[in-house]
C-alpha positions as CSV (number, residue, x, y, z in Angstrom):
1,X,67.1,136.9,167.1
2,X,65.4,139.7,165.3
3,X,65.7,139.7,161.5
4,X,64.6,142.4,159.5
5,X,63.9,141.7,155.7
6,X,63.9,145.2,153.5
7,X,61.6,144.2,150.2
8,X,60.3,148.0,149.1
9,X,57.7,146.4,147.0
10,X,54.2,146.9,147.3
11,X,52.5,144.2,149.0
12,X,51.7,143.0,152.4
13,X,50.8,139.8,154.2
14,X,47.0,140.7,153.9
15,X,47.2,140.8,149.7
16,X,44.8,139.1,147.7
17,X,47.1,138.3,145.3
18,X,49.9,136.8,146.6
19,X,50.2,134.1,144.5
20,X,51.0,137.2,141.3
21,X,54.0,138.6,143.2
22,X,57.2,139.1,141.1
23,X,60.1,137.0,141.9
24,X,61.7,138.7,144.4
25,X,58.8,139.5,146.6
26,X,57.9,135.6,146.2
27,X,61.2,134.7,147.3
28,X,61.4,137.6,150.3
29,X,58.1,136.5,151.7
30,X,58.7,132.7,151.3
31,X,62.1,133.1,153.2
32,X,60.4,135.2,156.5
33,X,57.6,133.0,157.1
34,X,59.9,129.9,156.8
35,X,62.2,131.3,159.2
36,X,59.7,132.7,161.3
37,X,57.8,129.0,161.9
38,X,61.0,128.1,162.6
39,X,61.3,130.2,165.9
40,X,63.1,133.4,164.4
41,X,61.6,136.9,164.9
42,X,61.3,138.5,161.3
43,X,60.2,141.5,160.3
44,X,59.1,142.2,156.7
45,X,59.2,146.0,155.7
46,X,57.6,146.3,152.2
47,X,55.1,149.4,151.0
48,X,52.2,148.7,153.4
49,X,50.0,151.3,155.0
50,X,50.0,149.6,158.6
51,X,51.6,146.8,161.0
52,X,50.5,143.6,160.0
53,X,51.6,140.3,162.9
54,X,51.5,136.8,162.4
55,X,53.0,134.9,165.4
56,X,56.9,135.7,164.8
57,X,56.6,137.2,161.3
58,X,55.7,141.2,161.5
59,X,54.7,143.5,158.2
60,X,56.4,146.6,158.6
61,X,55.6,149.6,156.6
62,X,59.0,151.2,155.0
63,X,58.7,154.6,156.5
64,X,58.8,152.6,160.2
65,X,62.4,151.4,159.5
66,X,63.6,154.3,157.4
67,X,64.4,156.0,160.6
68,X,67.1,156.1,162.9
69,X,64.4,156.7,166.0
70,X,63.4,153.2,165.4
71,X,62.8,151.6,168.7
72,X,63.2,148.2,167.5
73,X,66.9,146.6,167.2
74,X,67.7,144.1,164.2
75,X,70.9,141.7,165.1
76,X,70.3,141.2,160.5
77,X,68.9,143.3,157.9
78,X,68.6,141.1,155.0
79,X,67.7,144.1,151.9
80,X,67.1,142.6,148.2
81,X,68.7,145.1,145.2
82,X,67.9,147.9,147.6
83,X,70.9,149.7,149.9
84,X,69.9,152.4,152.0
85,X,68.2,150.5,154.6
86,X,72.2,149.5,155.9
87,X,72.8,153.3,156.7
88,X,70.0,153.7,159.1
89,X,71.1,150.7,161.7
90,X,75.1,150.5,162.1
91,X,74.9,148.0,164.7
92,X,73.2,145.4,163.2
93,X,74.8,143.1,160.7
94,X,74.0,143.7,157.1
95,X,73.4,141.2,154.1
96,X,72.7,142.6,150.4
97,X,70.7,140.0,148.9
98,X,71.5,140.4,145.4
99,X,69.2,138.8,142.5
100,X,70.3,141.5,139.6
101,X,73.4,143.4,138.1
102,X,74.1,146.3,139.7
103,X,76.5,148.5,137.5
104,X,78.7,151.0,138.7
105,X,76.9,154.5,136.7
106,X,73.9,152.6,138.4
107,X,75.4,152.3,141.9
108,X,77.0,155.8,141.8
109,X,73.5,157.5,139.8
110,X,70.9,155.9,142.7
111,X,73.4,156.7,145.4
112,X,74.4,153.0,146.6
113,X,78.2,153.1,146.2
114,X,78.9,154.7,148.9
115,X,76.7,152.6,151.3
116,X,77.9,149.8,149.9
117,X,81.6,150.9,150.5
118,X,81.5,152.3,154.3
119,X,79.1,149.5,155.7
120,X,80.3,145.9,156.4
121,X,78.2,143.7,153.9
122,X,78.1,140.4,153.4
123,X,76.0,140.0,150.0
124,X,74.4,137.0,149.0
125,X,74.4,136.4,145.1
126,X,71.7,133.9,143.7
127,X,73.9,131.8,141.2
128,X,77.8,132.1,140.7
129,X,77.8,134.0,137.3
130,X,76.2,137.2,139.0
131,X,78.8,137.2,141.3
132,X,81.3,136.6,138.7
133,X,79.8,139.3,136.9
134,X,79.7,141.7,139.4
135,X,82.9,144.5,140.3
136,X,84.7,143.6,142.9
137,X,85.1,147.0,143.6
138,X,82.3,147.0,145.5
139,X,84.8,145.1,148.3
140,X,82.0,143.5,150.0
141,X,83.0,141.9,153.6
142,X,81.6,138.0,152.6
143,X,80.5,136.9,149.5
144,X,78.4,133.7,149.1
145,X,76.4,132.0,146.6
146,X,72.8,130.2,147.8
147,X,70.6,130.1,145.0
148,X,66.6,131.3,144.9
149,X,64.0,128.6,145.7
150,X,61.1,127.1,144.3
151,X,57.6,129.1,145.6
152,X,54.8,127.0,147.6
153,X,53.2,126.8,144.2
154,X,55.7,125.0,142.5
155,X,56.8,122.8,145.4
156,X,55.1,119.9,145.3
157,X,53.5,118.9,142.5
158,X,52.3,115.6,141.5
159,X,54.1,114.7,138.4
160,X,51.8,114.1,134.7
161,X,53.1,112.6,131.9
162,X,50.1,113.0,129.7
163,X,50.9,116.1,128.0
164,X,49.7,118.6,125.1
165,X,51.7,119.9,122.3
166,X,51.8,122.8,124.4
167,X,55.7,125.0,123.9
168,X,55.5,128.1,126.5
169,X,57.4,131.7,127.1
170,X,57.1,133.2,130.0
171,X,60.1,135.7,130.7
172,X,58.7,139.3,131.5
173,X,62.0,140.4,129.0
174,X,61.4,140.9,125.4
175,X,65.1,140.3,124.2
176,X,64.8,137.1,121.6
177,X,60.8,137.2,121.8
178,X,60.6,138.9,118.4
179,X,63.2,136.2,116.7
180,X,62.0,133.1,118.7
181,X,58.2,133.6,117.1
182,X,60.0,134.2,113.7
183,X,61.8,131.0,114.5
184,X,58.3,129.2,115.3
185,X,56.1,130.7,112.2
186,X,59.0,129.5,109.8
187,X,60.7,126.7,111.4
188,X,58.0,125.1,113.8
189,X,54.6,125.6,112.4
190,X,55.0,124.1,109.6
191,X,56.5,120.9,110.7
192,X,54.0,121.0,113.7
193,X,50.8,122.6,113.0
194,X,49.5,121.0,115.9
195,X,51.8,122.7,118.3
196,X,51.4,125.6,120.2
197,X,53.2,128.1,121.3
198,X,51.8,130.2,124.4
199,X,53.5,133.4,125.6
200,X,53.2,134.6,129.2
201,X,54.8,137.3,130.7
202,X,54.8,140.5,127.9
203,X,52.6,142.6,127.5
204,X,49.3,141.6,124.6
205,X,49.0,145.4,123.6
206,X,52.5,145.3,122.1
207,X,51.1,142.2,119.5
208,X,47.5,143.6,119.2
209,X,48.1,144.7,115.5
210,X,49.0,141.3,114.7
211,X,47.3,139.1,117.1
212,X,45.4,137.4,114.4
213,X,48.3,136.5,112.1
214,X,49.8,135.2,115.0
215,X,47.1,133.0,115.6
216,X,46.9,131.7,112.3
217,X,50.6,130.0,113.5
218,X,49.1,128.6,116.9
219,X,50.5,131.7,118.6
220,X,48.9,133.1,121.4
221,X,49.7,135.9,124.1
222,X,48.6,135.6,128.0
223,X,49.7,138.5,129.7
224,X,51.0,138.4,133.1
225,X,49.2,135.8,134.8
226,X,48.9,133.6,138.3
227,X,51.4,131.4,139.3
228,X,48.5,128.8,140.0
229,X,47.2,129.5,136.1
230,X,51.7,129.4,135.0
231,X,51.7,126.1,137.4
232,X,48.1,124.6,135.5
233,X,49.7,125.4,131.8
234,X,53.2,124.0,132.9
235,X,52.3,120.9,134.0
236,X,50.0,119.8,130.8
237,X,53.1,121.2,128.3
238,X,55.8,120.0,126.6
239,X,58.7,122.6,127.1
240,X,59.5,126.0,127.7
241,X,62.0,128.4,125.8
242,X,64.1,130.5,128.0
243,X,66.9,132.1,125.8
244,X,68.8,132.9,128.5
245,X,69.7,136.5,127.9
246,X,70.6,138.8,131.0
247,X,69.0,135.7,133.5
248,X,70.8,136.4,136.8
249,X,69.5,133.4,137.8
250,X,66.4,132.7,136.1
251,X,63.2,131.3,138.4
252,X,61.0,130.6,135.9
253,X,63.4,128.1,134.2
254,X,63.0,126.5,137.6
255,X,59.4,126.9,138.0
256,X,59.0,125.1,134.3
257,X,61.4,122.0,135.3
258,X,59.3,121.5,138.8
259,X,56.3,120.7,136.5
260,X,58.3,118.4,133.8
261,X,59.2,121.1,131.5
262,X,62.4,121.0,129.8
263,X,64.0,124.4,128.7
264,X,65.3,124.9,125.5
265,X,68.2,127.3,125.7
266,X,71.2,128.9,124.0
267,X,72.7,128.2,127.7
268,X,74.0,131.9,128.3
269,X,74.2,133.6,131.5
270,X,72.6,131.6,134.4
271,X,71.2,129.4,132.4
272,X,74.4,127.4,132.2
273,X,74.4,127.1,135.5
274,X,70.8,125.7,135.6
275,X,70.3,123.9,132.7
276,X,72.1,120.2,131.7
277,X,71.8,119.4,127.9
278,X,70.1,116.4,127.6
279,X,68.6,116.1,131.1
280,X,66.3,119.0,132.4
281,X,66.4,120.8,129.1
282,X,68.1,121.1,125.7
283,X,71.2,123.8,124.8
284,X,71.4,125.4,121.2
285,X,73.8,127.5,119.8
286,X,71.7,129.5,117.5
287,X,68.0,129.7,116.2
288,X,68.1,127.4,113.8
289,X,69.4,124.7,116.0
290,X,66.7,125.7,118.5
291,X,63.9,125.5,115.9
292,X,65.7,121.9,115.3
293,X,65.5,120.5,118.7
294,X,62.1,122.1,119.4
295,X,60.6,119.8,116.4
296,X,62.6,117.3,117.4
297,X,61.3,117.0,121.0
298,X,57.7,117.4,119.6
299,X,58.3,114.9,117.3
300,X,59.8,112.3,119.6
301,X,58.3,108.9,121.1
302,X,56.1,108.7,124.7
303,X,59.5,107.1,126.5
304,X,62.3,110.3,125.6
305,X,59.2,112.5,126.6
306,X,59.3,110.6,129.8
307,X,63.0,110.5,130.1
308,X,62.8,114.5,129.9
309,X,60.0,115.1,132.4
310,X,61.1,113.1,134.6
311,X,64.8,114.5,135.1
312,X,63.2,118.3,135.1
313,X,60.8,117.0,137.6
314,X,64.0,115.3,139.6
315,X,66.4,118.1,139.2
316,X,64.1,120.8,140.4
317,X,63.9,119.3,144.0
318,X,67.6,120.6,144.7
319,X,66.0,123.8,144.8
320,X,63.3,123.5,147.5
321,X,62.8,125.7,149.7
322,X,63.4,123.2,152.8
323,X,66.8,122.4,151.4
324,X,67.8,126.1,150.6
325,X,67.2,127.4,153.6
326,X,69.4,125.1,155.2
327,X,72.4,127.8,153.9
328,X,70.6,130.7,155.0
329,X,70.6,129.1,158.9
330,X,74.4,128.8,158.5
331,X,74.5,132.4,157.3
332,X,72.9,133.7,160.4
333,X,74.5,132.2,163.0
């Protein structure tokens, strides 16, 4: 069976820096090789300069597939947030991997309603509220939930209970970031001057006027970094806020609870999906409640601390890849 994966991102199997891929790529590239150890011929078309072969997984560059000359048959196309790939191959059978909102001025402006409407997709959503919250006017052939999967770098990972005062952000998305270090400076520092709040993900340059005021509150900016350096901070930490603003699913939520972290939430979006008040993480209505639990949590005794890590730590191994890709298999038969 050949499968053709459609990522239009730019990497290849040959990168030096895998392990800083975004999400999606992670995900496309964890998927293939699994598949392809498993006896399946995949093809992975990202924006490579030239064909890269490893046993039964093949790098393709786009312009090789975005042809309808293409010598080599796919019975699947699997394409993540990206439609035009399904016009080029009308025999083969067609699955719209879905990880974000796709509006319909969007669909209609970037020319993917119409794809979407005169091919026979099956689309694979990664939680239930971004299928709830996409149109069904899109009148997809199958529509199926099977959620995204931890990355080799979060899979296994030894579980620490000895931990720093150590609060982390790392959602690329700004929304809340401005009123979540208010919430610290006012709420948090001064109950915890010990703690420390680090934020991954944004952009440094954006707090560069301030940087040392934000310092001064045990605030300090990171970038985008590793997932080996994320893993490291994770895993010697105390909790990580994820508001849970436009999260479609949310992966580093997940990431967090692999390495013990409990997420402190308002709960919206996919986040109710994900996170269990009072197990792998903590829900709050509002800032002030949030600033409450946080000092609360950092405030607590050695065996809740356990209690916590231990049930993010538990409830993240639902979500491994060896276990997720058991519903992809019963997709593609």
């Amino acid at each position: 069976m050949n499968i053709l994966f459609y990522c239009p991102f730019n990497f290849d199997l040959k990168s030096k820096s895998l392990n800083h891929l975004g999400g999606i790529e992670t995900l496309n590239l964890g998927l293939s090789r699994l598949l392809a150890d498993k006896g399946y011929k995949i093809f992975l078309s990202t924006n490579c300069k030239k064909i890269i072969k490893r046993k039964n997984l093949t790098n393709l560059p786009i312009d090789k597939v975005l042809t309808k000359n293409n010598k080599i048959t796919f019975d699947y196309i699997i394409s993540s947030n990206d439609t035009q790939i399904f016009d080029f191959y009308k025999l083969s059978k067609k699955i719209f991997w879905m990880h974000n909102t796709l509006a319909i001025e969007k669909a209609i402006r970037k020319k993917k309603l119409l794809t979407l409407i005169r091919n026979k997709i099956s689309t694979v959503f990664v939680s239930k509220y971004l299928m709830n919250a996409t149109s069904k006017i899109y009148l997809f052939n199958k529509k199926i939930v099977i959620p995204n999967f931890l990355s080799k770098e979060f899979d296994k990972i030894r579980i620490n209970y000895k931990r720093k005062k150590i609060i982390v952000w790392s959602v690329q998305r700004m929304r809340g970031l401005q009123e979540t270090l208010d919430m610290w400076i006012k709420s948090v520092y001064p109950t915890n001057k010990d703690a420390k709040f680090y934020v991954f993900g944004v952009s440094k340059n954006d707090y560069s006027q301030k940087i040392s005021f934000y310092k001064k509150h045990n605030i300090f900016f990171f970038g985008r970094v590793s997932k080996i350096k994320l893993r490291n901070v994770y895993s010697a930490s105390l909790g990580m806020i994820c508001l849970g603003y436009d999260e479609t699913f949310c992966l580093n939520a997940l990431e967090g609870n692999s390495c013990g972290l409990p997420v402190f939430t308002f709960g919206k979006t996919a986040l109710n999906e994900l996170i269990h008040d009072k197990n792998n993480g903590m829900i709050s209505n509002d800032f002030s409640q949030l600033a409450f639990n946080i000092n609360k949590f950092l405030n607590s005794n050695l065996t809740i601390r356990k209690r916590y890590i231990k049930n993010s730590y538990n409830y993240s191994k639902k979500y491994t890849l060896d276990k997720i890709i058991n519903h992809w298999i019963k997709l593609l038969k």
